[in-house]
N, C-alpha and C positions, 0 to 999 in steps of 0.2 A: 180429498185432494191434498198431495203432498206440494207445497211452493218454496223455494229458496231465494232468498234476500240478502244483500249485503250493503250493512252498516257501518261505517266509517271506518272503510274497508276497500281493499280492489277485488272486484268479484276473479272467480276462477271457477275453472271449465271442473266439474264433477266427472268423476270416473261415470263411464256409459251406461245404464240404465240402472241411476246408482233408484232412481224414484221407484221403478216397479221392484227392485229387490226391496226395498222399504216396505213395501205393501204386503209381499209376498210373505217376509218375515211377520210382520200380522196379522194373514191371513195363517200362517203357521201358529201361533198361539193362539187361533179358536177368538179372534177379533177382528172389528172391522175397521177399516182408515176411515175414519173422517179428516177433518181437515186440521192438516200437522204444516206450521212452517219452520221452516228453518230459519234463523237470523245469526247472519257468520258475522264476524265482528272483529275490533282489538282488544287486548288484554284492557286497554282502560276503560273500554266500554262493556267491556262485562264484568268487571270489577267497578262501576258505579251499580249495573242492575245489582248486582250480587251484595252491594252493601245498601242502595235503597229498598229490596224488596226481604230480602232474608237476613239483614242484618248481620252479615258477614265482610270483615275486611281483608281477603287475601282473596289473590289468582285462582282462577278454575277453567277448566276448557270446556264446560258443559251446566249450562243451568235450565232445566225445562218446567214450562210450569203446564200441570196438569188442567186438563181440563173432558179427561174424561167423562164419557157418559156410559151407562153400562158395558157394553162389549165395544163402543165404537171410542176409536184410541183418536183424541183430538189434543193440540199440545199446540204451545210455542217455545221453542229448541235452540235457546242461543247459544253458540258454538265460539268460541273461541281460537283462530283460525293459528295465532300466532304460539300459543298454548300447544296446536298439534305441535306444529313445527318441531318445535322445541321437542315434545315429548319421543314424537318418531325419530330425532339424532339420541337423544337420548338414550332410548330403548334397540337403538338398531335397524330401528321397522323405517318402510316406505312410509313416507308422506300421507299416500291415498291410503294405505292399509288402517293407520293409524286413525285419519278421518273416517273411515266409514266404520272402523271399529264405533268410536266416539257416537258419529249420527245412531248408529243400532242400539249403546249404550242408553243413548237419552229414549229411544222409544222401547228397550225391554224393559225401565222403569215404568213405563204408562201401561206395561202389560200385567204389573205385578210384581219384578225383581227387585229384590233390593241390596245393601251392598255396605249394610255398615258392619254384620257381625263377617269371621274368616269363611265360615262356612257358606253367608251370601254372597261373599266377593265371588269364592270360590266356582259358586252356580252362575253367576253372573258371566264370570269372564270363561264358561266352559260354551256359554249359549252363545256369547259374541263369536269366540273361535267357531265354535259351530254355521254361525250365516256368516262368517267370512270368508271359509270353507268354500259353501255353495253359491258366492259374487259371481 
C-alpha cells in the first residue's frame, strides 16, 4: 500500500494515478510494493529529520528510510515539498514533473540505484526519465 501524508504542511492534490504508476514502476524492477508512505513536509522539517537521523545539516528534497525486505520495496519517503518548488523554477521543469520525478527518485533507491558516483547518477536519472516518460 502506497499512502501520502502531510506534515506541517498544506496538503496538495497529486497528479492522477500518481499511486498505481508507483507500483507499476516496481512491479517493473522485478519487485513488490509493500507498504511505502510518503511524508511531504517543509524545508525545516526535513532538515530536523535529516539532522536527527543521518546527522546531516543542510536542505534536501528527499530523505527515505529503507526498510526493505527482499523483493517487497517498503520505505518511509519524506519529501520536501518546498525544495521541489524551488528546484522545478530552477531547472525550468513543471512542478508536478519535478515531484514525481523526486517521489520515483526515492523508490528506485529501495530498488537498488544509487547515485553517488557520475556514472550512478548517470543510470539513475536515465530510469527517472524513463517512468516519467510513461506517467
Amino acid at each position: 500500500m502506497i499512502q501520502f501524508f502531510f506534515e506541517n504542511i498544506d496538503e496538495i492534490t497529486l497528479p492522477p494515478n500518481t499511486e498505481n504508476w508507483l507500483k507499476d514502476l516496481i512491479i517493473s524492477e522485478d519487485k513488490k510494493p509493500g507498504e511505502i508512505n510518503y511524508i511531504f513536509c517543509d524545508d525545516d522539517h526535513l532538515l530536523q529529520v535529516n539532522k536527527d537521523f543521518l546527522n546531516h545539516d543542510y536542505y534536501t528534497d528527499v530523505i527515505t528510510f529503507d526498510y526493505v525486505k527482499g523483493k517487497t520495496i517498503s520505505a518511509d519517503i519524506f519529501v520536501s515539498l518546498p525544495r521541489i518548488l524551488d528546484n522545478s523554477s530552477t531547472l525550468s521543469n513543471a512542478f508536478n514533473s519535478e515531484l514525481l520525478r523526486v517521489l520515483a527518485h526515492g523508490v528506485l533507491h529501495l530498488c537498488g540505484y544509487k547515485d553517488k558516483t557520475d556514472e550512478e547518477i548517470s543510470e539513475m536519472r536515465q530510469k527517472e526519465d524513463y517512468y516519467l516518460s510513461i506517467f
